[in-house]
N, C-alpha and C positions, 0 to 999 in steps of 0.2 A: 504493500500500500504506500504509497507516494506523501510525504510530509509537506506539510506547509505552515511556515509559520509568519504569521501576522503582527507587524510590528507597530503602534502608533508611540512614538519616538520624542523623547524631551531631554533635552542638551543639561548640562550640571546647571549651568548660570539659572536657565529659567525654573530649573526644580529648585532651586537654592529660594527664589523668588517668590513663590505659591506654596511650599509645601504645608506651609501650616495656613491657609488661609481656610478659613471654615464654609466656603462654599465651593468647591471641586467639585468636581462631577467628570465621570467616565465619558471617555470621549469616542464616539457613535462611529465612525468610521469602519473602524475595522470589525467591529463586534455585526455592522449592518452590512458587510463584504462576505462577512463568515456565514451569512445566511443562503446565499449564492452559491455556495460548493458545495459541491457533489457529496455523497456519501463516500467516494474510492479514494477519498483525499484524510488524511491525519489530521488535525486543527490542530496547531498549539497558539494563542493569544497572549502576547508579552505588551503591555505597556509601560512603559520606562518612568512614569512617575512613582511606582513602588514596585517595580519589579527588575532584575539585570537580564540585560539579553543572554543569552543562553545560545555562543559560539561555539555551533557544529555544524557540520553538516545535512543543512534537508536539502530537499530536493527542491523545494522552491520559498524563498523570503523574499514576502513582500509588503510593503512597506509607504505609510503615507507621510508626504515630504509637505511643510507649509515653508514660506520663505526662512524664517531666522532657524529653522533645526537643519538647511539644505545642507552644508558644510558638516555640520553632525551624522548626516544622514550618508553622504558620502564616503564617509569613513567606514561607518558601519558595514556599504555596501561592497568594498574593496574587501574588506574583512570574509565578507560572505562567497563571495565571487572567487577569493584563493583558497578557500576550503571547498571549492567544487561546486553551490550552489549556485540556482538558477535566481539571479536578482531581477524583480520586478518595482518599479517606483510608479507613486501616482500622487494624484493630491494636489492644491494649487499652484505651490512652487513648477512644479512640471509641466502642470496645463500654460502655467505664465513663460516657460524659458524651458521647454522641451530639449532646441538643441542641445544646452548645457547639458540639460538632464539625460541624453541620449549616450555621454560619455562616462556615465555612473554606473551604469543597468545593463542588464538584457532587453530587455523591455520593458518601453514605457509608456503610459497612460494617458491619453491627452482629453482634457473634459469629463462629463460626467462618462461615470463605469456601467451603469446598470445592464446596457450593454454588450459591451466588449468585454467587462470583466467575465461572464459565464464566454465569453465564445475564445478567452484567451486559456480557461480553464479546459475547456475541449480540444482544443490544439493544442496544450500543453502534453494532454495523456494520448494524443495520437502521435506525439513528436515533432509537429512541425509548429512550435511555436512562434511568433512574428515579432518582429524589434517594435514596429509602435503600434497601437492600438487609438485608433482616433473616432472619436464621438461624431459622426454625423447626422445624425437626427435627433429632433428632442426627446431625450427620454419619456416614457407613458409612467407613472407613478401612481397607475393600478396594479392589485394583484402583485406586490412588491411581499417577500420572503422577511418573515419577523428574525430583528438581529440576532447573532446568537449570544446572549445575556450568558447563558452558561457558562459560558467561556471564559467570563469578567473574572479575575484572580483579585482578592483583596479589596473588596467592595468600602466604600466608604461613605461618609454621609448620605450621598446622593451617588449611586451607581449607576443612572439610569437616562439617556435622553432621547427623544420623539422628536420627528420631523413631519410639521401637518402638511405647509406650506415649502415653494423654494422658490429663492429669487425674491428681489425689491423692485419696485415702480420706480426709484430714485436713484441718482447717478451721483453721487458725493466723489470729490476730487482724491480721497484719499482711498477705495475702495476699489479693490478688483473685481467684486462679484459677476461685473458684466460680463467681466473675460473669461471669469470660470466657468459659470453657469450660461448653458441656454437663454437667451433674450426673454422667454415667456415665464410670466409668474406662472406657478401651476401647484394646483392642489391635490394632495390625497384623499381618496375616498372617505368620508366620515368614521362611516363603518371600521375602516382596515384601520384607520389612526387609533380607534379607542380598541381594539383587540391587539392593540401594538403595545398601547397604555398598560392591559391588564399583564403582557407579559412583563413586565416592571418590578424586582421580588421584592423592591421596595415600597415605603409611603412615598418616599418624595423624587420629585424628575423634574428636568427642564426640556424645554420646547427648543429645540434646536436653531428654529426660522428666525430669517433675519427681520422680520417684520410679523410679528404673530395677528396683528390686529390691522394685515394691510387689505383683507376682506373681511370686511365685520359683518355682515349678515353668513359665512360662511365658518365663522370662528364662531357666532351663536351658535348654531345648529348643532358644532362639536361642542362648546361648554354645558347645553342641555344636554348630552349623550356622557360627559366626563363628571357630572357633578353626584351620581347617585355612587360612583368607584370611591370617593370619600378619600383623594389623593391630594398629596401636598405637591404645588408645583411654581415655576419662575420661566419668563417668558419676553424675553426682546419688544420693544416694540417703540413708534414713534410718539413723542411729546402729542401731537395734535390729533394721534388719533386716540386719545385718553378724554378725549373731551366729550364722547359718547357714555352716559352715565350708565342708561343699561348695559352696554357692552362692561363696565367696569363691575356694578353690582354683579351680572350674571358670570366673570372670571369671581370673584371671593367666593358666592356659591358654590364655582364649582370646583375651590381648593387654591386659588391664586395667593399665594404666599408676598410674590414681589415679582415687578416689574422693573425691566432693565431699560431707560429712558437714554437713548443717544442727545443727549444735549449740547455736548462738544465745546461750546463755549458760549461765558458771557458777555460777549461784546456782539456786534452787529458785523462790525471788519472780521472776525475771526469766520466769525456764519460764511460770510460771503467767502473768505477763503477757502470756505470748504465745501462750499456749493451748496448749503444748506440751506435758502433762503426760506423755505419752509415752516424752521423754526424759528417763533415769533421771544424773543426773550421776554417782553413783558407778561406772554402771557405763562410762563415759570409756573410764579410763584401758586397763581388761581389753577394750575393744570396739577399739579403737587400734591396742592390741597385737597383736590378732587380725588385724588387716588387713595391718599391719606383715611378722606370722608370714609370709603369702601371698606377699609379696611388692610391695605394693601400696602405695603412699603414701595420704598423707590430706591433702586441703585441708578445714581445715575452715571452715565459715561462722560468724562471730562479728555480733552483732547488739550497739551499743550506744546506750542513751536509754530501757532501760522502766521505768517509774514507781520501781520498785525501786534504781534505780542511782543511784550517788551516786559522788564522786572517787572512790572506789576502786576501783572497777571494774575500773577501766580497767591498773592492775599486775597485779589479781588473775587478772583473763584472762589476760596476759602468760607469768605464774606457773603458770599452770596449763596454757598451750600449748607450753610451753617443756617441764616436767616430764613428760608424758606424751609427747616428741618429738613435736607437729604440726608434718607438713613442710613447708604453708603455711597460710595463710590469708586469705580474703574474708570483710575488715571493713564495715562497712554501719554507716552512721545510720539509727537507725528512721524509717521513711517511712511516712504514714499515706496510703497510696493512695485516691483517693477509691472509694467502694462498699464499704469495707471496716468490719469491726466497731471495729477503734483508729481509724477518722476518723470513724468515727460516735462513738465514746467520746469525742473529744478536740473535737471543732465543738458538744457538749452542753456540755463545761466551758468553751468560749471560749479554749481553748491552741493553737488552728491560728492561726499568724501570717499577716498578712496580707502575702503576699508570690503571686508568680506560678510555673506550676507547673514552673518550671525548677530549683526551691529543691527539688523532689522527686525528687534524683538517688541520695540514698542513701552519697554520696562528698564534696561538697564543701560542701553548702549543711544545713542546718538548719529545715526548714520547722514546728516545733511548740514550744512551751516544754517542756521537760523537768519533770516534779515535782518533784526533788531536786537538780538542776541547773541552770545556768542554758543558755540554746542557746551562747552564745559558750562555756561550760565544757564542753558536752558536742563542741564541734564542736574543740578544740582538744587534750580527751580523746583523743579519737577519731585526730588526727592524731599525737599520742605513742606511742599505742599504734603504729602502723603506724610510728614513724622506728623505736621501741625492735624490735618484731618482726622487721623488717629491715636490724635492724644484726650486724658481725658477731659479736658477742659473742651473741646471741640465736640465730643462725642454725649457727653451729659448737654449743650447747648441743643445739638441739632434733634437730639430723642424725645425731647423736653419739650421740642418744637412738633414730631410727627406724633410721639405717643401711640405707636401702631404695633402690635407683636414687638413689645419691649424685649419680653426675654431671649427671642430672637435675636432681635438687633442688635441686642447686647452682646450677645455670644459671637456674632459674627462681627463688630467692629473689634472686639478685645483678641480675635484669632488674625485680621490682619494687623491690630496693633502688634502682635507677637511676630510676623510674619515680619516684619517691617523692622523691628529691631534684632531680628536674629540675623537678617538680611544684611543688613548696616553694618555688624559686629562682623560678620565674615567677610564683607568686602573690605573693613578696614584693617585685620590681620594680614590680608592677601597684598 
């Protein structure tokens, strides 16, 4: 019987970075790939946030690549490739910069797999497997194979994530989803989504989609079908489309823990550097509250480095997540992923530093010069802001302010406060 083992892959620096943050969750990828192979195939599922790859020989390792683990992944794949395995790469990095990717692998993955992954598994056990594997049509996202959970080693708070929807309406400067994903939003059958939900061995899971509420009469129809399984869950989704109060009420009903708000910044310059024009800033604080009313907390996403920004920034965010009670927040260096319109803007002005793509993590490294900053000023911004956010003076303000799943929010600011100075301490030994 022929082995395969499936690797989703995370480099020291960024496990050094999350390991103790209290909201982790198992990453869907490979666990929903493993659903797709055959029964004549071996499964072994290694994910590198708590587990060591395990260097031998199968017959075939494969493996998904995002930009900042490519250089990690590489490694790996050399590794595999002189002990005799068949290396297969897939995953954004590869859909974005395949050539590269083509000098790593045997074969490689280009766009979605649902595809090509079963037809590259059937050529694999005839023998004549192919160098690339290219997504020509849109994937159908019916009748799709439940991932295989089983598989998951070492489960943790949240083992578990579902994908309803895929694809966004919107084109932000800093985002490749166009190039990854097929042009068309497209949705899974209601049905197959919550029989996907129930294989979940846990209470709690996130919604994978990059926009969960970017068809709200179709995200109803799934919260009346998800609300009677009595699950805890968290779910992406835009600032202005929270302004639908039923669609809010009927997520707490049916187990909505917290919503993950892209807000990226508070200025008007920052928005527009980011194509965001969408989001209205003043209407924040009233959209907040709104979610708050329901019941629901709010991570929101803070974005800092676009053209616009300068020292200040970085209190005024503070200041402004603090007063409207955000009950946490996911900070981010702007990353200019390559295929996108800010690395196309930024490789025209000669501001992408010449560095390798592990500098494109979003957390720890700086890969472009800032306009108004310098990279060491925005990269040291960037880590005040997160000590000041998750200290307790910041954290009793803003809770004080939502008062929503206290103990929650509690437990999960004081695991990235922990997160944040364990992080600090080993970077400054290093």
């Amino acid at each position: 019987m022929p082995t395969l083992l499936l690797i989703t892959p995370e480099n020291e620096e960024i496990n050094r970075h999350r390991v103790h943050q209290f909201n982790n969750f198992t990453q869907l990828t490979m666990p929903y790939l493993a659903g797709f192979v055959p029964s004549s195939f071996e499964i072994i599922l290694i994910d590198e946030y708590s587990q060591q790859i395990p260097f031998e020989k199968f017959d075939v390792v494969a493996v998904t690549v995002n930009t900042p683990n490519a250089p990690h992944v590489y490694r790996i794949a050399k590794k595999f490739q002189d002990l005799g395995s068949w290396v297969v790469l897939g995953g954004p990095h590869i859909t974005l910069l395949p050539e590269e990717a083509s000098k790593h692998a045997n074969t490689i993955f280009v766009g979605e797999a649902e595809e090509t992954w079963p037809s590259f598994l059937t050529d694999f056990l005839e023998g004549k497997p192919e160098e690339v594997y290219e997504c020509k049509n849109t994937p159908d996202l019916k009748d799709l194979p439940l991932p295989r959970r089983d598989l998951i080693v070492g489960h943790k708070f949240t083992s578990g994530a579902v994908f309803a929807t895929r694809g966004c309406p919107h084109n932000c400067s800093y985002c490749c989803l166009k190039k990854i994903y097929c042009h068309h939003f497209r949705k899974r059958p209601v049905e197959e989504v919550i029989e996907d939900i129930k294989n979940i061995p846990n209470k709690h899971f996130v919604f994978w989609d990059d926009n969960f509420f970017a068809d709200a009469e179709y995200t109803k129809k799934l919260l009346k079908m998800l609300k009677p399984l009595k699950k805890k869950w968290a779910a992406q989704v835009t600032a202005q489309s929270c302004k639908d109060e039923e669609l809010l009420c009927m997520a707490k009903k049916a187990g909505c823990l917290y919503l993950f708000l892209g807000l990226e910044s508070f200025s008007k310059e920052g928005l527009k550097d980011a194509n965001k024009s969408f989001n209205i800033i003043e209407q924040y604080p009233k959209i907040v509250e709104l979610i708050h009313s329901n019941g629901i907390s709010v991570q929101a996403g803070v974005v800092f480095g676009f053209d616009s920004d300068t020292m200040a920034v970085f209190d005024d965010a503070l200041e402004f997540c603090e007063s409207i009670g955000v009950d946490g927040v996911t900070a981010s260096i702007l990353t200019p992923f390559p295929g996108t319109s800010l690395y196309d803007a930024l490789e025209k002005d000669c501001r992408l530093l010449d560095v390798d793509w592990s500098y494109y993590n979003g957390k720890t490294r700086v890969s472009f010069e800032p306009k108004q900053l310098t990279s060491s000023e925005l990269l040291e911004g960037y880590n005040s802001f997160r000590g000041k956010f998750y200290s307790w003076r910041s954290i009793v303000r803003r809770l004080s302010k939502s008062r929503v799943n206290i103990i929650y929010n509690l437990i999960m600011n004081l695991g990235y406060m922990k997160a944040y100075k364990r992080f600090q301490s080993k970077t400054r030994v290093e």
